[in-house]
C-alpha positions in Angstrom: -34.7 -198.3 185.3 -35.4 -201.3 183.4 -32.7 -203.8 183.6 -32.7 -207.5 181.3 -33.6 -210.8 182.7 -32.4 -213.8 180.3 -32.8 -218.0 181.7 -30.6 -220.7 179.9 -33.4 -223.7 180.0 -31.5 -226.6 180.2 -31.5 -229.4 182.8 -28.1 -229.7 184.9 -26.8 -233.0 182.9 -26.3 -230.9 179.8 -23.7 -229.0 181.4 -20.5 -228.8 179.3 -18.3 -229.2 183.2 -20.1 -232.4 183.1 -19.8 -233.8 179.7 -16.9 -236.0 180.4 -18.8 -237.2 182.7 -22.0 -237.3 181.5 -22.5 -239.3 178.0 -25.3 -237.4 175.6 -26.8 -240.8 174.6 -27.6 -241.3 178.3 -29.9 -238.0 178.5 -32.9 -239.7 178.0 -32.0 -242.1 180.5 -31.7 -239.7 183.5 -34.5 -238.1 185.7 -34.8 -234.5 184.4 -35.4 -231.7 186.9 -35.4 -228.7 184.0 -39.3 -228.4 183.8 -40.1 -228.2 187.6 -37.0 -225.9 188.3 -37.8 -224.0 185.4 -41.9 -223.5 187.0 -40.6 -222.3 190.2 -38.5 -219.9 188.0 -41.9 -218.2 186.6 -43.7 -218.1 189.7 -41.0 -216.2 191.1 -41.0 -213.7 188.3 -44.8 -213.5 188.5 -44.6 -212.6 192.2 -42.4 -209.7 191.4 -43.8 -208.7 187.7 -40.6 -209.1 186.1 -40.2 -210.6 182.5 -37.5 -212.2 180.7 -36.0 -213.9 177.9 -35.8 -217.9 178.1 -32.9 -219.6 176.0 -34.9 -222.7 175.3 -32.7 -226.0 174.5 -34.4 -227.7 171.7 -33.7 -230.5 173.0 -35.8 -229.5 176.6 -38.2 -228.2 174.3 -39.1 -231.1 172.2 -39.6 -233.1 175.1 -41.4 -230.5 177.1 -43.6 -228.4 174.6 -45.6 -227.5 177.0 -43.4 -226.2 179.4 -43.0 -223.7 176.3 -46.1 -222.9 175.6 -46.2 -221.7 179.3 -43.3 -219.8 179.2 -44.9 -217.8 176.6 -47.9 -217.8 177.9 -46.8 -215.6 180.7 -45.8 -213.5 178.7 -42.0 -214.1 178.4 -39.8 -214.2 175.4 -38.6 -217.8 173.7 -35.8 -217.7 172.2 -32.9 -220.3 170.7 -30.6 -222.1 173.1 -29.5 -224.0 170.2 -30.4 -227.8 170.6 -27.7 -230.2 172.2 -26.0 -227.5 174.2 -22.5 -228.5 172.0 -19.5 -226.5 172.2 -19.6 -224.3 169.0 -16.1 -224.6 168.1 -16.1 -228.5 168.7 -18.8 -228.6 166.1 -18.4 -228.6 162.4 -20.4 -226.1 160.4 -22.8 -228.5 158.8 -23.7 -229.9 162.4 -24.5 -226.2 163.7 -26.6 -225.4 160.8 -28.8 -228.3 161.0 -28.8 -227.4 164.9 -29.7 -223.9 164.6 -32.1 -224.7 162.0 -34.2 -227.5 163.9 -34.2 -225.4 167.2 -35.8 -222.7 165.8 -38.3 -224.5 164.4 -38.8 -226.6 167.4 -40.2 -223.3 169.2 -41.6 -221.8 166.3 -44.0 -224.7 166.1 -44.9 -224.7 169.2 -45.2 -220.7 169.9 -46.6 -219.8 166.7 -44.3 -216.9 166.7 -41.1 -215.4 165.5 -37.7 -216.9 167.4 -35.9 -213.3 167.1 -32.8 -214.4 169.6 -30.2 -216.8 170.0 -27.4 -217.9 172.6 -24.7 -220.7 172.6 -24.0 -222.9 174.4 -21.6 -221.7 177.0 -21.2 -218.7 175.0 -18.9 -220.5 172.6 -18.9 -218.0 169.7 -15.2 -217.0 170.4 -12.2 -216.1 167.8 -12.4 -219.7 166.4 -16.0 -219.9 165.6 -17.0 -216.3 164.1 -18.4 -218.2 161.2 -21.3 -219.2 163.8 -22.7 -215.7 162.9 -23.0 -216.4 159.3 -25.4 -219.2 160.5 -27.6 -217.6 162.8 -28.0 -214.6 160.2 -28.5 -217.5 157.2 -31.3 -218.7 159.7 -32.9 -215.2 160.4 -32.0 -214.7 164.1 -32.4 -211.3 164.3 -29.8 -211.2 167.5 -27.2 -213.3 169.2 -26.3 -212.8 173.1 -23.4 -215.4 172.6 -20.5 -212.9 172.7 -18.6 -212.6 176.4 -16.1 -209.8 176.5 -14.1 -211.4 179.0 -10.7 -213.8 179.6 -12.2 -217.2 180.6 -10.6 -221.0 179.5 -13.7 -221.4 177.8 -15.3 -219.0 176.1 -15.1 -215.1 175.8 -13.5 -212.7 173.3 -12.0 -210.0 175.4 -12.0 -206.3 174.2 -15.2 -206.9 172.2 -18.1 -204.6 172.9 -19.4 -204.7 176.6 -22.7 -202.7 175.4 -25.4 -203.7 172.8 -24.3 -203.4 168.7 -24.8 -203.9 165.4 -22.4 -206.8 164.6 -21.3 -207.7 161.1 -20.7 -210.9 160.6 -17.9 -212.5 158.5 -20.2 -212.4 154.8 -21.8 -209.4 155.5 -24.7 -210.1 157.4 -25.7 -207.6 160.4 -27.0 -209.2 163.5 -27.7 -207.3 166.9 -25.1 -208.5 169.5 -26.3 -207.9 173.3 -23.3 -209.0 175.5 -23.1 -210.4 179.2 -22.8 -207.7 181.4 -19.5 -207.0 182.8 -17.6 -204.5 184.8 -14.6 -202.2 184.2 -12.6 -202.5 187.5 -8.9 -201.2 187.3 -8.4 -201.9 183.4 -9.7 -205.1 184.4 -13.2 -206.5 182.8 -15.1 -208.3 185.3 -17.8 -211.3 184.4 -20.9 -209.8 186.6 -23.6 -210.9 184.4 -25.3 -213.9 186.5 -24.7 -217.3 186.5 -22.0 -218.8 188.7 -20.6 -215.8 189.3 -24.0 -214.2 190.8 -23.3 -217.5 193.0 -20.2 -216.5 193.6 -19.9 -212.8 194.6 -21.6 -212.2 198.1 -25.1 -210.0 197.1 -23.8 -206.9 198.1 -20.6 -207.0 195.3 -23.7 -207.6 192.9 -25.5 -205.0 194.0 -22.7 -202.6 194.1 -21.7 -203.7 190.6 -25.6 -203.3 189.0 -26.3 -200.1 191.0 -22.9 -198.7 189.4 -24.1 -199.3 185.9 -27.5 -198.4 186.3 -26.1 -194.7 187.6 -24.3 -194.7 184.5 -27.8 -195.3 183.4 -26.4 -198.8 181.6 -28.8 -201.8 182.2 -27.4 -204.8 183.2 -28.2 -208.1 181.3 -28.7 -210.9 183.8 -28.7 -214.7 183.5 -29.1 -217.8 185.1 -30.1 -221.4 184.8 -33.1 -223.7 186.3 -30.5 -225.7 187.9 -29.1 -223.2 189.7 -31.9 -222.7 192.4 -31.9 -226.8 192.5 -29.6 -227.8 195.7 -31.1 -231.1 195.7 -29.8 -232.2 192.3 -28.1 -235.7 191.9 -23.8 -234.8 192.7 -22.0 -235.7 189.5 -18.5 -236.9 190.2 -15.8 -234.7 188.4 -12.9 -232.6 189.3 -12.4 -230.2 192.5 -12.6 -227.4 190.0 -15.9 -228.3 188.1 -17.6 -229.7 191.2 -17.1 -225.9 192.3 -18.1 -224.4 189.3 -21.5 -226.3 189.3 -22.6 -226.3 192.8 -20.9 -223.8 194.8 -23.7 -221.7 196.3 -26.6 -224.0 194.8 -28.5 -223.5 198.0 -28.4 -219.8 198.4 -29.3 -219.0 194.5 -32.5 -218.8 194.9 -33.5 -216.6 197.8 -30.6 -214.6 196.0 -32.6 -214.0 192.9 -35.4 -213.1 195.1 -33.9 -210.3 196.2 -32.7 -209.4 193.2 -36.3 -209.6 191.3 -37.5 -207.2 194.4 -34.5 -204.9 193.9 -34.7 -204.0 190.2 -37.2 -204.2 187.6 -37.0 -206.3 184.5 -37.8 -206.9 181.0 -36.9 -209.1 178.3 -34.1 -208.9 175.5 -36.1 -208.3 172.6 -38.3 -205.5 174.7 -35.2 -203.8 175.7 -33.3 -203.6 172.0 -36.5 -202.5 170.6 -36.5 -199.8 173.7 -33.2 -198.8 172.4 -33.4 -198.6 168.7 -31.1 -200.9 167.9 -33.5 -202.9 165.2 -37.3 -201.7 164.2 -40.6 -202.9 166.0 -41.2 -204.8 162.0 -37.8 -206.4 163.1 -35.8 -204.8 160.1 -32.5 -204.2 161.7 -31.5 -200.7 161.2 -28.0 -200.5 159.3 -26.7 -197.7 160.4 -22.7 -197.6 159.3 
């Protein structure tokens, strides 16, 4: 079966585990690594057919247009990463709309097409910052993949749906939410979607865990970013714990994906909500309650 492959394309200095670290006016000052990292990423999925969904950054993309256009080009899906990878619920609403607003144009200029999805930055719609969704529906994001059913210290709302769902957000609006995968094990929800935990969990738990869904016939929803298959990247200096949360496993990632592009097929977000009926090809969302 089809399962969902979704990139976060952002470089590794906009990581929030380095933002104390790490001033935003000194992005443009630093070497960035997102376009090439973000090329190998392609060529892999070209090698094994798959296709996926890339979260653009605005910020990546209005310095890099062209590294859009390829992406789309390939045949991929562009969709919003929101534009200064900021912690929802550290911004004020009038700061997210213009955000949300200029990202979306950002790739709509240079695609020519319809930005249908969004996802925040470290998937910071929680509790405190529901009123996100009024935004993205205000800016006609037809779904969100921000929502993480999971305890973590910084994001997640845990007991929120773990499968795809219309969502209504707090004025009425209906978006389509597709949440990170995760995992029931012993009452306990387990973060198995990709990312640092992918670099985490030894292959085999992966496999184990995406096997297990996909006999339930459940796709999983996988992500990762560019700097995540980059070992050579310039060591920030920062706690014990966010050192491990950014580089553990950095040189293992990518032969990793590898063999996960070679063990499952995959499509893109949009593809796959379409596949299940959740809005209509003419991108009317289907209100069904």
């Amino acid at each position: 079966m089809k399962n969902v492959l979704t990139i976060d394309v952002e470089d590794y200095f906009h990581v929030a585990a380095l933002s104390k670290q790490i001033n935003k006016n000194d992005w443009d000052s630093l070497a960035p690594r997102v376009k090439n990292n973000t090329y190998k990423l392609l060529d892999d999925f070209d090698r094994y057919s798959a296709k996926a969904t890339f979260f653009v950054l605005g910020w990546v993309a209005e310095r890099f247009p062209e590294l859009v256009k390829e992406i789309d080009s390939r045949g991929h899906e562009v969709a919003s990463h929101g534009y200064s990878h900021q912690l929802i619920y550290k911004q004020s609403i009038d700061a997210f709309k213009e955000e949300t607003s200029l990202s979306k144009s950002i790739l709509e200029d240079i695609t020519g097409k319809e930005v249908k999805g969004y996802r925040a930055a470290s998937y910071s719609i929680t509790k405190k910052s529901l009123w996100a969704l009024d935004v993205l529906y205000e800016t006609g994001f037809k779904y969100d993949s921000s929502i993480y059913p999971v305890h973590h210290d910084l994001y997640g709302i845990h007991g929120s749906p773990s499968e795809p769902h219309l969502l209504k957000a707090p004025s009425g609006g209906v978006l389509v939410e597709y949440p990170p995968t995760t995992y029931n094990f012993m009452s306990y929800t387990l973060p198995v979607a990709g990312g640092g935990y992918f670099r985490l969990y030894p292959y085999w738990l992966t496999r184990y865990f995406y096997n297990s869904l996909n006999r339930q016939n459940k796709p999983f929803a996988f992500y990762l970013h560019p700097w995540e298959i980059d070992p050579d990247q310039p060591r920030v200096k920062t706690s014990l714990f966010s050192r491990f949360r950014h580089y553990n496993n950095l040189n293992v990632c990518q032969k990793r994906l590898n063999k996960l592009l070679s063990d499952y097929e995959f499509t893109n977000m949009n593809q796959m909500l379409d596949s299940m009926g959740l809005y209509l090809p003419d991108n009317e969302i289907k209100v069904n309650y």
